[in-house]
Structure formats: C-alpha cells, structure tokens
C-alpha positions as CSV (number, residue, x, y, z in Angstrom):
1,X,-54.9,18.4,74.3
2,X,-52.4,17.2,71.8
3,X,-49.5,17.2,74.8
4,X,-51.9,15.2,77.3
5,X,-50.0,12.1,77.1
6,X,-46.1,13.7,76.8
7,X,-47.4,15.7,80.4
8,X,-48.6,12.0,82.0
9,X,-45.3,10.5,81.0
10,X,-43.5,13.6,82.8
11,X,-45.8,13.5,85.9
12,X,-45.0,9.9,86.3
13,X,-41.3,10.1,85.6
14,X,-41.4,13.0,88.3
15,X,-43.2,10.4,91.0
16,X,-40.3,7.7,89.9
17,X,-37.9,9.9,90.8
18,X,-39.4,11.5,94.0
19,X,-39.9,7.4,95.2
20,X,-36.1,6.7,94.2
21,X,-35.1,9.8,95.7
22,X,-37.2,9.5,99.0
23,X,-35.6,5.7,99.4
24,X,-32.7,6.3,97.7
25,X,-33.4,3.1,95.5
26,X,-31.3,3.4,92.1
27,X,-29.9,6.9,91.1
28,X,-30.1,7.7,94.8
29,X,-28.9,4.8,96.2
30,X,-24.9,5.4,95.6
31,X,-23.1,5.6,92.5
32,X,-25.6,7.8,90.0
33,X,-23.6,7.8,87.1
34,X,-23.7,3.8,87.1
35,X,-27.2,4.1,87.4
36,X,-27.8,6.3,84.7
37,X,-25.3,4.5,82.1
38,X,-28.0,2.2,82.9
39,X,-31.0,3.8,82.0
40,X,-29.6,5.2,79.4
41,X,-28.6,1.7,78.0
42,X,-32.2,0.2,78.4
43,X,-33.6,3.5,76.7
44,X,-31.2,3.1,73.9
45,X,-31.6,-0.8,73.3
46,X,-35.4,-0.4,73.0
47,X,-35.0,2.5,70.9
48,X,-33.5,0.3,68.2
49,X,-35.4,-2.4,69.4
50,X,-38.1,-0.3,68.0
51,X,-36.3,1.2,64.8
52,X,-36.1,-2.7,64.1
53,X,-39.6,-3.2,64.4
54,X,-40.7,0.0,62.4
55,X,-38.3,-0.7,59.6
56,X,-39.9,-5.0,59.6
57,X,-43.7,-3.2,59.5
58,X,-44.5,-4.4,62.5
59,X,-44.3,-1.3,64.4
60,X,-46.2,1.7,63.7
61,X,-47.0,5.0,65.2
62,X,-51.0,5.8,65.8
63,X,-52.8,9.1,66.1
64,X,-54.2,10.1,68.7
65,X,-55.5,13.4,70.2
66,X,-53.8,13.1,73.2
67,X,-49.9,13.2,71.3
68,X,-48.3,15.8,69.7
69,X,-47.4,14.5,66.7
70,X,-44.0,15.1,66.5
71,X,-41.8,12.5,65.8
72,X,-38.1,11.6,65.5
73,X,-37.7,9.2,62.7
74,X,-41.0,7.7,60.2
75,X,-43.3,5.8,62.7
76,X,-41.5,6.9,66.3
77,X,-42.9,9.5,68.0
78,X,-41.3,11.5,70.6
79,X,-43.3,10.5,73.2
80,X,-41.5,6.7,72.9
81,X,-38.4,8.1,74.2
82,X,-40.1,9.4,77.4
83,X,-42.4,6.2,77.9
84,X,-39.2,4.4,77.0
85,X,-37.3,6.2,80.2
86,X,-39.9,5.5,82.3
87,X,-40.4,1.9,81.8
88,X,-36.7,1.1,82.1
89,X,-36.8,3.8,85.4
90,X,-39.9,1.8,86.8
91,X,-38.0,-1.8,86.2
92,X,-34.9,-0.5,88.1
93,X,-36.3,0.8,90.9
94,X,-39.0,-1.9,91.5
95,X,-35.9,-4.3,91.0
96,X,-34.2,-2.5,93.8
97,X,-36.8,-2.0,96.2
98,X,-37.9,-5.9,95.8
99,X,-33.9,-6.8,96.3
100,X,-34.0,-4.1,99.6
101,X,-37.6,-5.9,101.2
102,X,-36.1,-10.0,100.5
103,X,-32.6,-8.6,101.8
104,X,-34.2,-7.3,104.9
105,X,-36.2,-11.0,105.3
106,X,-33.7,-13.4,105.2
107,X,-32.2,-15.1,108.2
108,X,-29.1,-13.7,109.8
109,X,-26.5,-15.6,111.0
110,X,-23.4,-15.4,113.0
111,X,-21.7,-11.7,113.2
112,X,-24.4,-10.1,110.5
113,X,-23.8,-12.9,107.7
114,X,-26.5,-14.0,105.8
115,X,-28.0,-17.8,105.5
C-alpha cells in the first residue's frame, strides 16, 4: 500500500502523455526537446520553490500509508518530484489544447489571415 500514491501519479502521467501524444499537444506537437527544457524547468523551479519552503518551516512532508516514505532531502518526499512533473505536464498541455480550440474559433480573414 505504501506505493499507492507514487503508482496514481504514474497512471496519470501515463494518460497525460497518451492525450499529448494522441493530439500531438506539447511534446508531440513539434520540437520535443523545447518542450521538455520546459518541463524540466517548471519541475526544477518548484523544486526549489519547495526546498525554500521546507527550509522557512512552512513546508513539511506528512505520513501517510499510501507513500513510500522515501525521500530526497529532510521534508521532500520522492513522490513531489512526480506530482511536480505532472502538474507542470497538465498546465502545458491544457495550455496548448485551450490555444488549439480559440485558434480554431476565431474569424478568418482574407487568404487564411486571422482578425
């Protein structure tokens, strides 16, 4: 039971990248190493972001059942890393797909320009 919650991050970062893949949203969509300089970015500023917060107090790591209790530094469980991943995965590709759906709304104009 203690890996419930690291397998439910995995399951869901495996549906984020079946949707991107399937649409070909973010990593899909053209350039994936832009995409995953990205990703990687967001991961790594909330990482400190978090580091910050641990070291201030305000930040701390609770047990649970459902985690494995590993962790990589005092108070930051592995398990951040992965939820971190997919909440910066879930923002891009929602971005994307919202910027693909208003795209394909707006007016056209003359010769395939848009209003």
């Amino acid at each position: 039971m203690g890996f419930l919650y690291l397998c439910a991050l995995l399951i869901s970062i495996g549906g984020m990248i079946t949707l991107d893949r399937r649409f070909r949203l973010f990593v899909f969509a053209g350039v994936p190493w832009r995409a995953i300089a990205v990703l990687v970015t967001g991961v790594v500023f909330f990482l400190v972001w978090d580091l910050f917060g641990i070291g201030l107090g305000v930040f701390f790591r609770g047990e649970t059942a459902f985690m494995t209790g590993l962790v990589i530094a005092p108070e930051l469980p592995v398990e951040e890393v992965f939820f971190l991943l997919l909440l910066c995965y879930l923002t891009m590709v929602v971005f994307c797909a919202a910027r693909r759906m208003l795209a394909a709304r707006l007016p056209r104009t003359r010769a395939g320009e848009r209003a």
